[in-house]
C-alpha positions as CSV (number, residue, x, y, z in Angstrom):
1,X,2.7,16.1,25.2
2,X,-0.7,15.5,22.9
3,X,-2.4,12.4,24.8
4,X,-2.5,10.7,21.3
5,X,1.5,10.9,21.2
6,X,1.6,9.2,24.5
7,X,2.9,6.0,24.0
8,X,1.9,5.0,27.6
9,X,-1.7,5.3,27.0
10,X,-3.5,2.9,25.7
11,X,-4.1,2.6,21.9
12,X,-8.3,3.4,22.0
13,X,-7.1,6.5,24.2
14,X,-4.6,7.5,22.0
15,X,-7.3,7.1,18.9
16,X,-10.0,8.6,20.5
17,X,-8.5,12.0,21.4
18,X,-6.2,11.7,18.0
19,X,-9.5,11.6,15.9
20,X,-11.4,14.4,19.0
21,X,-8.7,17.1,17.4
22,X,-9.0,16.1,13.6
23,X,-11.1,18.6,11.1
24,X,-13.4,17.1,8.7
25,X,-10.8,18.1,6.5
26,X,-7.9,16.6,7.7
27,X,-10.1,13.0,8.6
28,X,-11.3,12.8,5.0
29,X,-7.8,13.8,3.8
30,X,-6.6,10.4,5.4
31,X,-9.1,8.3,3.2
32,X,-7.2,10.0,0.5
33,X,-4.4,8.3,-1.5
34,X,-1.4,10.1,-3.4
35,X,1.2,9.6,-6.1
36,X,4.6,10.8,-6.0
37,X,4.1,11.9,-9.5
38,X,2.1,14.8,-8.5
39,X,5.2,16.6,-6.5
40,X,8.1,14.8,-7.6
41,X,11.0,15.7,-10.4
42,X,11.5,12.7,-12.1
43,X,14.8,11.6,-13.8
44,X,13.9,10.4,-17.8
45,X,14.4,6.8,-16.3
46,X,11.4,7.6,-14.3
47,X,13.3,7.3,-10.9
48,X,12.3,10.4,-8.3
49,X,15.0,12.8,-8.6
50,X,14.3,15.2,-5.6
51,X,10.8,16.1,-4.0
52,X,9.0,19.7,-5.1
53,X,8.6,20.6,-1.6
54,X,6.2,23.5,-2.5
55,X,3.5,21.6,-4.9
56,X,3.4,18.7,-1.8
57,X,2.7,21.5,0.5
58,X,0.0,22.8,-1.9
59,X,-1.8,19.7,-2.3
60,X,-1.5,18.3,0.8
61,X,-2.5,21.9,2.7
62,X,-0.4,21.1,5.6
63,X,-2.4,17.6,6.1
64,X,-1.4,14.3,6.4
65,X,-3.1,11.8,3.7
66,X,-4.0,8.1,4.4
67,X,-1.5,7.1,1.7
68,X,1.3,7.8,-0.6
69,X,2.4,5.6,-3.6
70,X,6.3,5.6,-3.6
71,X,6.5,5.2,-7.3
72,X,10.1,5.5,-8.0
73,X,11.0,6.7,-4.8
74,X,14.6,5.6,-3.2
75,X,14.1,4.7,0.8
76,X,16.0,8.0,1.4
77,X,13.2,10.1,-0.5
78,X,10.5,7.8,1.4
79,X,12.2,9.0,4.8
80,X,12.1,12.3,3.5
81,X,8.8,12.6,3.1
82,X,8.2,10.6,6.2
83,X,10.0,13.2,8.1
84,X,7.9,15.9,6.2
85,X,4.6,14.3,7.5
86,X,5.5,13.6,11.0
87,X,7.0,17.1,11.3
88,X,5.4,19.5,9.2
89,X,1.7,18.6,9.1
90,X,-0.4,19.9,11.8
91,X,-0.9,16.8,13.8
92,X,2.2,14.8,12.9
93,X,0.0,12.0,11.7
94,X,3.1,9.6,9.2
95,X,2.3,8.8,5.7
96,X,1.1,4.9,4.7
97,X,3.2,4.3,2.3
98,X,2.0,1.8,-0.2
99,X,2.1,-0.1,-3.8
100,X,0.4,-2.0,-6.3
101,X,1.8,-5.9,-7.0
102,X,-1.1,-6.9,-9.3
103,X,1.8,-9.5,-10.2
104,X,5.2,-8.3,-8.6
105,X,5.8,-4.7,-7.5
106,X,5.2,-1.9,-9.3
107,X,9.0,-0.9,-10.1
108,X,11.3,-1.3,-12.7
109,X,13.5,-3.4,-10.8
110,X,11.4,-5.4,-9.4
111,X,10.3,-9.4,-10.4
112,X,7.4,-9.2,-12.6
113,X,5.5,-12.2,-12.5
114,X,2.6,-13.7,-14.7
115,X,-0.8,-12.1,-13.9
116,X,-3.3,-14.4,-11.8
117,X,-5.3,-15.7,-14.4
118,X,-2.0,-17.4,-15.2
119,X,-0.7,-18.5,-11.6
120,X,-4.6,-19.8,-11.2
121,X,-5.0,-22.2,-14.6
122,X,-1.4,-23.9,-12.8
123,X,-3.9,-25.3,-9.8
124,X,-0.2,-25.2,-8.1
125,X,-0.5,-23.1,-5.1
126,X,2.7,-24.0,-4.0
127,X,3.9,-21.3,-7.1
128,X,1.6,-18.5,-5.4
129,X,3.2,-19.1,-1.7
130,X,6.7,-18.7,-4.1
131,X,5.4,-15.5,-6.0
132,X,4.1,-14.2,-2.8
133,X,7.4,-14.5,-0.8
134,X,9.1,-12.9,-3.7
135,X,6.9,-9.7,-3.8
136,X,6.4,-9.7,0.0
137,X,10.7,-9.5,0.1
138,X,10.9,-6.7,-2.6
139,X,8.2,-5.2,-0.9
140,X,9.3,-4.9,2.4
141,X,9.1,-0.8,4.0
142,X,6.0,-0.9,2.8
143,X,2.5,-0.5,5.0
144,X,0.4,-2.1,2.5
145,X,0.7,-3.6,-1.2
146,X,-2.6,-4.2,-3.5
147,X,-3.1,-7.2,-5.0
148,X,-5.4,-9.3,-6.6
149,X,-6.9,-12.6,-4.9
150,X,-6.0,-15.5,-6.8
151,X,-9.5,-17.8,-7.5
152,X,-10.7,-21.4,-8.4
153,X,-14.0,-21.3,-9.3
154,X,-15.9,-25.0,-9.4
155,X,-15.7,-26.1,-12.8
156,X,-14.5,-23.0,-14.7
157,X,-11.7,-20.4,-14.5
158,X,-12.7,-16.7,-14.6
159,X,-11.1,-13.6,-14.1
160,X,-13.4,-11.5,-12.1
161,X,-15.0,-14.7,-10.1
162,X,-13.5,-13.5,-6.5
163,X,-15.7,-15.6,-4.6
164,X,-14.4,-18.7,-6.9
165,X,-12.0,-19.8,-3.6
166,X,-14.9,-19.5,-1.2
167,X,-16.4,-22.7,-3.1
168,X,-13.7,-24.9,-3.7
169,X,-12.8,-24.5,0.7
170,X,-9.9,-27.2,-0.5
171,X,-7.8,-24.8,-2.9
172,X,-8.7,-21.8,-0.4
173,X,-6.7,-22.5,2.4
174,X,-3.2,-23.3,0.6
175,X,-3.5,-19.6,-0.7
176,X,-3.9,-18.0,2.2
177,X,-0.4,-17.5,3.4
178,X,-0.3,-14.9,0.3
179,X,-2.7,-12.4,2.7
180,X,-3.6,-10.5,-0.8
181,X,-6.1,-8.0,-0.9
182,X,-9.4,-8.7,-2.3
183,X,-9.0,-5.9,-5.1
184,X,-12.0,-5.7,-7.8
């Protein structure tokens, strides 16, 4: 058994001679990101009809990636091409899987919610801890989810102040239970 598949080693060991047997190819493959769209036949609803086996295998070159957006994708297809990953890329290493939730998740049948300029001019960050329970539920499988950070800024609302929360310390700290991403 490969030392980094050894569960009974520790985690920096594991890393270590994980990363010691990685190509520059295959380590800057994992700061790559794909879209299901790129190897998927897609029903005229948009949903992922089956996987195109051959064009993943062409753009992935028998590499893992760092992540792959789901878009459409049923949990049986996600296992799928889970299962592809872990046992048809050279070192095994699983997809991310991952999603954007600017305001609610990127799906058709998900909740979509007002953006953030919106859920910011409330000042009610009980609503965010609401809208963030509800995307983090519809969510759930996933490794990550991108969204923005919701901001106060002293004395004005803008959209692309980020740092807006870092001034007013009294708004931050209700809003942190959403654990967004800062995404700008």
């Amino acid at each position: 058994m490969e030392k980094y598949k050894n569960d009974a080693l520790s985690v920096d060991e594991r890393v270590a001679d994980l990363i010691s047997k990685m190509t520059l190819d295959e380590k800057i493959k994992q700061t790559d990101q794909f879209y299901t769209n790129d190897f998927t036949q897609r029903t005229p609803n948009g949903r992922i009809e089956k996987i195109q086996w051959d064009r993943l295998k062409e753009s992935t070159q028998g590499m893992s990636v760092g992540s792959v957006q789901l878009r459409g994708a049923s949990p049986k297809l996600a296992n799928e091409l889970q299962r592809y990953a872990v046992e048809h890329t050279r070192l095994g290493i699983p997809f991310l899987f991952s999603e954007e939730a600017l305001h609610g998740l990127f799906d058709q049948y998900a909740t979509c919610f007002p953006q953030q300029i919106g859920l910011a001019g409330t000042f009610e960050p009980e609503l965010g801890r609401q809208m963030g329970r509800a995307i983090a539920a519809e969510a759930r499988g996933l490794w990550w989810v991108i969204m923005l950070q919701t901001c106060f800024s002293q004395g004005s609302l803008r959209l692309h102040d980020f740092d807006g929360m870092r001034r007013r310390p009294d708004l931050r700290k209700p809003y942190q239970i959403l654990g967004v991403a800062r995404h700008n």
